[in-house]
Each structure stands twice: as C-alpha cells, then as structure tokens.
MILOKOL-46357 format. One record per residue: residue in one letter; x, y negated, z negated of N, C-alpha, C, O in turn. Coordinates in pm, whole numbers, plus 50000, padded with zeros to 5 digits. Layout:
<nodes>
- A X Y Z X Y Z X Y Z X Y Z
...
</nodes>
This chain:
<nodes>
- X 87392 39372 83173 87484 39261 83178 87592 39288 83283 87612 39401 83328
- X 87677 39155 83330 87811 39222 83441 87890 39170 83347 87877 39083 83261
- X 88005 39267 83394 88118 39221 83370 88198 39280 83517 88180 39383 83580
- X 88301 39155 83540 88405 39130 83644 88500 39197 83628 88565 39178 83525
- X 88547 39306 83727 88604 39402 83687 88789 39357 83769 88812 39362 83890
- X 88890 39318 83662 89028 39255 83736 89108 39328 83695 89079 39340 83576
- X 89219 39404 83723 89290 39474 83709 89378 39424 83701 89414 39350 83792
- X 89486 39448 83540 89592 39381 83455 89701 39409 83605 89736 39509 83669
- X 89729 39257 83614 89859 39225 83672 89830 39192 83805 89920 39152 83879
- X 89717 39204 83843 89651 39151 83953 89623 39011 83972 89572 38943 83884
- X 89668 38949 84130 89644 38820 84127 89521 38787 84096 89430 38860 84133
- X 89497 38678 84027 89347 38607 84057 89278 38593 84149 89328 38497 84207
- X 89151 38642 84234 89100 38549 84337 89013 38473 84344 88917 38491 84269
- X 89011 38387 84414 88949 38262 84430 88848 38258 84486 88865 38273 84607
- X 88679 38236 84439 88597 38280 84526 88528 38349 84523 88417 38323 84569
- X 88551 38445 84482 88515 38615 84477 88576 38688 84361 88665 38635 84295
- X 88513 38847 84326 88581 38880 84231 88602 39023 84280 88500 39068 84332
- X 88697 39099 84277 88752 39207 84340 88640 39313 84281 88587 39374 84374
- X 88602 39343 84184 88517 39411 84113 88415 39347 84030 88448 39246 83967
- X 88263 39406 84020 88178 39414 83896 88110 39507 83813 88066 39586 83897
- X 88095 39523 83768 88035 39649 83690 87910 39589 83597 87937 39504 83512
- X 87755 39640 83616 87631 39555 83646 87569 39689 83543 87607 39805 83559
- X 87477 39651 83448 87326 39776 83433 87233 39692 83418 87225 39582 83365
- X 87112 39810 83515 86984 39700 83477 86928 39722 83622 86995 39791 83699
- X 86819 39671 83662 86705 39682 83776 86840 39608 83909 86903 39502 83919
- X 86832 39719 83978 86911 39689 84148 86790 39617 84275 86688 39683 84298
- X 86805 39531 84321 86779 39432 84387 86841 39455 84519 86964 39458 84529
- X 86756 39473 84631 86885 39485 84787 86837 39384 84865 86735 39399 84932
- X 86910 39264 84864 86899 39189 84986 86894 39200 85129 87006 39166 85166
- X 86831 39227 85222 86884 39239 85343 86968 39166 85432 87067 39147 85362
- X 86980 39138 85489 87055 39076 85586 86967 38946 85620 86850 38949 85658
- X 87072 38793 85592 86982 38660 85574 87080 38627 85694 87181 38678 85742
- X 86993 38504 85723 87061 38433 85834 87036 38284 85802 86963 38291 85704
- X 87053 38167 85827 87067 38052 85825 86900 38005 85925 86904 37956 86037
- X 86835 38020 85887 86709 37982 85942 86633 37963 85799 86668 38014 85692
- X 86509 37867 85827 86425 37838 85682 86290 37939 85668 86310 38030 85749
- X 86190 37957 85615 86151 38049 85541 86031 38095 85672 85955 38192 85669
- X 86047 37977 85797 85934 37942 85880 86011 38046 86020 85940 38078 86116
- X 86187 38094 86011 86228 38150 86067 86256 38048 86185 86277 38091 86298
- X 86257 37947 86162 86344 37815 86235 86445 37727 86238 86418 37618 86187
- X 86575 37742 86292 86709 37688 86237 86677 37546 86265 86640 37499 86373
- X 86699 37478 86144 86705 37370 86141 86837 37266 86171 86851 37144 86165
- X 86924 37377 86206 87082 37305 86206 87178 37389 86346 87109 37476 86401
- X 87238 37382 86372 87332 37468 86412 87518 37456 86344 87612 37524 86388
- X 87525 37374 86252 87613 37302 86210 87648 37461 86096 87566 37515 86021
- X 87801 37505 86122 87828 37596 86025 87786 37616 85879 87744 37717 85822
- X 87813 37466 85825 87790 37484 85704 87631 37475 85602 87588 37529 85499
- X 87585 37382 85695 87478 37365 85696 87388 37517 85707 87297 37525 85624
- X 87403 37620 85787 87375 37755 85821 87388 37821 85676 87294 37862 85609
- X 87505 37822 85646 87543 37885 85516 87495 37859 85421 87496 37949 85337
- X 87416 37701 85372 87361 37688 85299 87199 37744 85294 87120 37790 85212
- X 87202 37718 85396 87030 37797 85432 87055 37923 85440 86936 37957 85443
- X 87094 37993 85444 87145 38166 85381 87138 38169 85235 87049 38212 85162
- X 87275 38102 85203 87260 38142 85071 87159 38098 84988 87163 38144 84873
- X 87040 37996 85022 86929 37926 84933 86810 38116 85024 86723 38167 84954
- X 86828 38152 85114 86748 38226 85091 86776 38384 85051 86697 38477 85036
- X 86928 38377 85041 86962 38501 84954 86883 38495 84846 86824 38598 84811
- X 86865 38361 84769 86865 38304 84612 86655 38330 84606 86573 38352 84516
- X 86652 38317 84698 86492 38298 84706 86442 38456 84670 86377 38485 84570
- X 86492 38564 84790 86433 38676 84744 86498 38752 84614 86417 38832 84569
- X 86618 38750 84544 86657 38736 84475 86562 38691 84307 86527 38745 84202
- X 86556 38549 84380 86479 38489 84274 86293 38524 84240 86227 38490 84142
- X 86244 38615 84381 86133 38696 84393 86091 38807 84276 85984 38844 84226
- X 86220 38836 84258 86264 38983 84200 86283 38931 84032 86342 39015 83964
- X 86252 38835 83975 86263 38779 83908 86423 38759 83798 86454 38751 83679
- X 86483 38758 83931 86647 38723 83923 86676 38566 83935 86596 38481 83975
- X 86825 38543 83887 86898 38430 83916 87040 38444 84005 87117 38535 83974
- X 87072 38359 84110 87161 38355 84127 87313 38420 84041 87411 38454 84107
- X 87309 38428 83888 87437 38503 83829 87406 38645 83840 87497 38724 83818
- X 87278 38693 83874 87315 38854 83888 87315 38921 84046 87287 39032 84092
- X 87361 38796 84101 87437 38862 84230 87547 38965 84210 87643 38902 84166
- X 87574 39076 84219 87629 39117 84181 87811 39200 84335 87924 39248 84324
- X 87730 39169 84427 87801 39204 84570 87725 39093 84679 87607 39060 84681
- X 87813 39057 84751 87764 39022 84878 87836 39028 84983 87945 38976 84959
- X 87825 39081 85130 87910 39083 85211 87841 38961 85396 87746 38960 85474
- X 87950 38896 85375 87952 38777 85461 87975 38824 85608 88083 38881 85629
- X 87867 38806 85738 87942 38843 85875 87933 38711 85942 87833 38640 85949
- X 88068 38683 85996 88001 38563 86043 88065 38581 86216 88145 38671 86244
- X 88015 38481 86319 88056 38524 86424 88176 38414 86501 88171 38394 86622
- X 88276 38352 86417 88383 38281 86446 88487 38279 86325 88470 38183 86251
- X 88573 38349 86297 88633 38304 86171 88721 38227 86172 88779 38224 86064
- X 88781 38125 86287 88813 38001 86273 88710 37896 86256 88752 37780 86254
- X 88550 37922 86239 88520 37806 86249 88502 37857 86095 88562 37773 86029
- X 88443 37965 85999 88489 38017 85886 88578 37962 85779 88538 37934 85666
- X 88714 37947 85826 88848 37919 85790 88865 37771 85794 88920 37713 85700
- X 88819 37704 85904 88820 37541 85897 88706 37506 85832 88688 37385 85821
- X 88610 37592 85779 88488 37479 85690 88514 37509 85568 88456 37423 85502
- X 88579 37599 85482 88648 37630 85377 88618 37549 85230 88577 37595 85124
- X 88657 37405 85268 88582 37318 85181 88417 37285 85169 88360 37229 85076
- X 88368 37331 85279 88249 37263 85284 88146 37437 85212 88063 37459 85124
- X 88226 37526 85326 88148 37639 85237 88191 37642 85075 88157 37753 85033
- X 88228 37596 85011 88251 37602 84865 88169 37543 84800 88118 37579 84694
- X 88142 37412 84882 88082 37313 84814 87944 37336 84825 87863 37279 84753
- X 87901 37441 84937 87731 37476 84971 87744 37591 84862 87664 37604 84769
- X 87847 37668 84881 87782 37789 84752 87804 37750 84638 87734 37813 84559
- X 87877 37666 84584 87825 37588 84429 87761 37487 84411 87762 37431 84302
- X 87674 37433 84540 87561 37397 84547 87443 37511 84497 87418 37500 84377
- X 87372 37611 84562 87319 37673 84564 87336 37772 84475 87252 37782 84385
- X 87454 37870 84480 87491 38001 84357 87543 37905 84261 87443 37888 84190
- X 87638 37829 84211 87671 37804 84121 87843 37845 84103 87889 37874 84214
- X 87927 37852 84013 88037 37900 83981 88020 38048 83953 88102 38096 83875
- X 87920 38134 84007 87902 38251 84010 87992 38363 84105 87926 38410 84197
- X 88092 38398 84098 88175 38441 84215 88149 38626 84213 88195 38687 84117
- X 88068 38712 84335 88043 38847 84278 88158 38873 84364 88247 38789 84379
- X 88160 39006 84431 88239 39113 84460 88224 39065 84608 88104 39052 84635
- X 88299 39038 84705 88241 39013 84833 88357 39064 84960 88467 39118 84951
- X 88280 39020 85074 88354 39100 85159 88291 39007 85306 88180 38991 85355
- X 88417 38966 85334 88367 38902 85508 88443 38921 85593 88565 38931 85588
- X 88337 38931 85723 88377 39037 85851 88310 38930 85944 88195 38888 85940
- X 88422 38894 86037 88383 38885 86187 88338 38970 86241 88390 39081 86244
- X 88190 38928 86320 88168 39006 86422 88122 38984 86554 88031 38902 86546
- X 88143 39020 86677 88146 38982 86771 88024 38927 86808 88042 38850 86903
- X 87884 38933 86767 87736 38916 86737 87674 38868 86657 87728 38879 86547
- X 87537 38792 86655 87457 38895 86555 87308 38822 86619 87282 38711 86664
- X 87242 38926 86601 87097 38909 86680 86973 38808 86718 86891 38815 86809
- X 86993 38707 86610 86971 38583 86628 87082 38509 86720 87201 38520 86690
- X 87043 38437 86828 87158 38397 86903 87197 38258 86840 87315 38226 86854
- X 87132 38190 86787 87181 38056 86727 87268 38088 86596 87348 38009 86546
- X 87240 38222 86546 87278 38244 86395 87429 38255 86437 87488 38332 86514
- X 87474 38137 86351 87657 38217 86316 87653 38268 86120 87760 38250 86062
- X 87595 38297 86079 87610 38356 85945 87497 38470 85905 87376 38446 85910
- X 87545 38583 85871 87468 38664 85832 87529 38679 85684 87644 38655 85646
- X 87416 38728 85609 87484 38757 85408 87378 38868 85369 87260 38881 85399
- X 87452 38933 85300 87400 39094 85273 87417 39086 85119 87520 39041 85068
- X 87321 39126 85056 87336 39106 84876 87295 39185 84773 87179 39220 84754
- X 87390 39213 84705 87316 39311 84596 87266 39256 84486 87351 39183 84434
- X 87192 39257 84442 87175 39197 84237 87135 39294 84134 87063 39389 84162
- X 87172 39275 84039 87115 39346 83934 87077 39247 83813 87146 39163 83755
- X 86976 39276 83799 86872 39232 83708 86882 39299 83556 86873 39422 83562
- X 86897 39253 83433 86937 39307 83344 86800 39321 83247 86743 39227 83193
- X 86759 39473 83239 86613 39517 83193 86567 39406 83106 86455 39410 83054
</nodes>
C-alpha cells in the first residue's frame, strides 16, 4: 500500500506530494516522450505532448499489471519552462485526465535538450504494485 509521506507543519503541495512510502512489486518506467505507441508525434502542441506521455507512462505501467494510483515517483524534464509555467492549467487538466487525483512524489527539471527533436516532454516513473 502507499502512504504520502507530509511532514507536521509543512505547507501543503499542490500537485505533487513531497514524500511516499510504497511495499510491494517496483515497476521502472523509462523515460516517455509525447509520441503514440507507433513512435509518431501526433501534436507538437505542449499540452497535448504531456498528455501522450502521461497515457503512455499509464500504458507500461498498466503492462505490469498496475494502475495509475501506484505511481509512486515521477520526475518531469521538459525543454522550456515558460512554456511549462504558462500551460499550468492545461497540464492539470491532462494529468487528471489520464492519472487521476493521484499526486506521487515528483520532480521537474529544465533541460537544455532531449533527443527526440520535436519532443518538449520527457517523464520518468516509478510504481509499486502492491503483492
């Protein structure tokens, strides 16, 4: 089972949860990008990207005979964090499209790249699967 690990007197965050603490079968996502299963971006549109990430975080994930709530970490690279920061609403609304009100442990990093040249979103994921 997880439990969300918040430390008394600590602000709330929004989004994300500073800690989890998970037992049970570990799951490693690799590194997803915003392309469909055919490895063809169908969009170039930020948010749109993000949703096609996170539906194929959810896919291998869901391989492993997981759900979206035992995400348990994920760390976000993306390669503009003003365009990041101005879609704000829209990325919320794609990951509780797709994950749900599931918020794990996360972590996002600009980076000057990333190897797909159309890709602006990369997502890295842990899950744990509860025996």
């Amino acid at each position: 089972m997880h439990k969300v690990l918040q430390p008394e007197g600590w602000a709330k965050p929004i989004g994300y949860a500073n800690g989890v603490e998970a037992k049970g079968r570990q799951v490693y996502v690799g590194g997803q990008i915003g392309w469909n299963e055919q490895c063809k971006f169908e969009s170039d549109d930020f948010v749109d990207q993000v949703r096609q990430t996170l539906k194929n975080v959810v896919a291998i994930v869901r391989e492993a005979g997981g759900e979206p709530h035992h995400i348990t970490t994920m760390t976000w690279y993306f390669t503009d964090k003003q365009e990041y920061l101005g879609n704000l609403k829209g990325l919320g609304e794609a990951y509780r499209e797709v994950i749900g009100r599931h918020f794990p442990a996360m972590a996002a990093v600009q980076v000057v790249a990333l190897v797909e040249d159309r890709a602006k979103i990369e997502i890295q994921a842990v899950a744990v699967i509860p025996d």
